[in-house]
C-alpha positions, 0 to 999 in steps of 0.5 A: 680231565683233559688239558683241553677241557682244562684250558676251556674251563681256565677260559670260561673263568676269564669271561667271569672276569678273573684275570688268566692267573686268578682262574689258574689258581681258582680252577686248581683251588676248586679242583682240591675241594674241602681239603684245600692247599698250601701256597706251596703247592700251588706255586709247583702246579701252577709255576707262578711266583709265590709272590704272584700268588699271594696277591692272586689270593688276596684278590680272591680272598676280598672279593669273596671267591675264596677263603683261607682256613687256618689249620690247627697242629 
């Protein structure tokens, strides 16, 4: 996918009313599907703080966008 459509579709997730963070980190999130990711990978892609991200995701988390799976060892 292009950076273009990218910020087009970073974009449209705003007029949904996510902030531009939130979309950030749910385009990257659905981007990954079923096999999901760590927050640490989300910090290298997205270059938010860690800290910035945790809060995005519990956002996302209470409103029902998202929801955190635990992976078992």
């Amino acid at each position: 996918m292009s950076r273009k459509s990218n910020i087009d579709i970073i974009k449209n997730l705003q007029k949904t009313g996510l902030s531009e963070n939130e979309a950030i980190v749910y385009f990257y999130l659905i981007q990954h599907g079923k096999e999901g990711t760590y927050v640490n990978d989300l910090q290298k892609h997205t270059k938010l703080e860690r800290t910035t991200i945790y809060s995005i995701l519990n956002r996302l988390i209470e409103n029902g966008i998202v929801r955190e799976i635990s992976r078992a060892n």
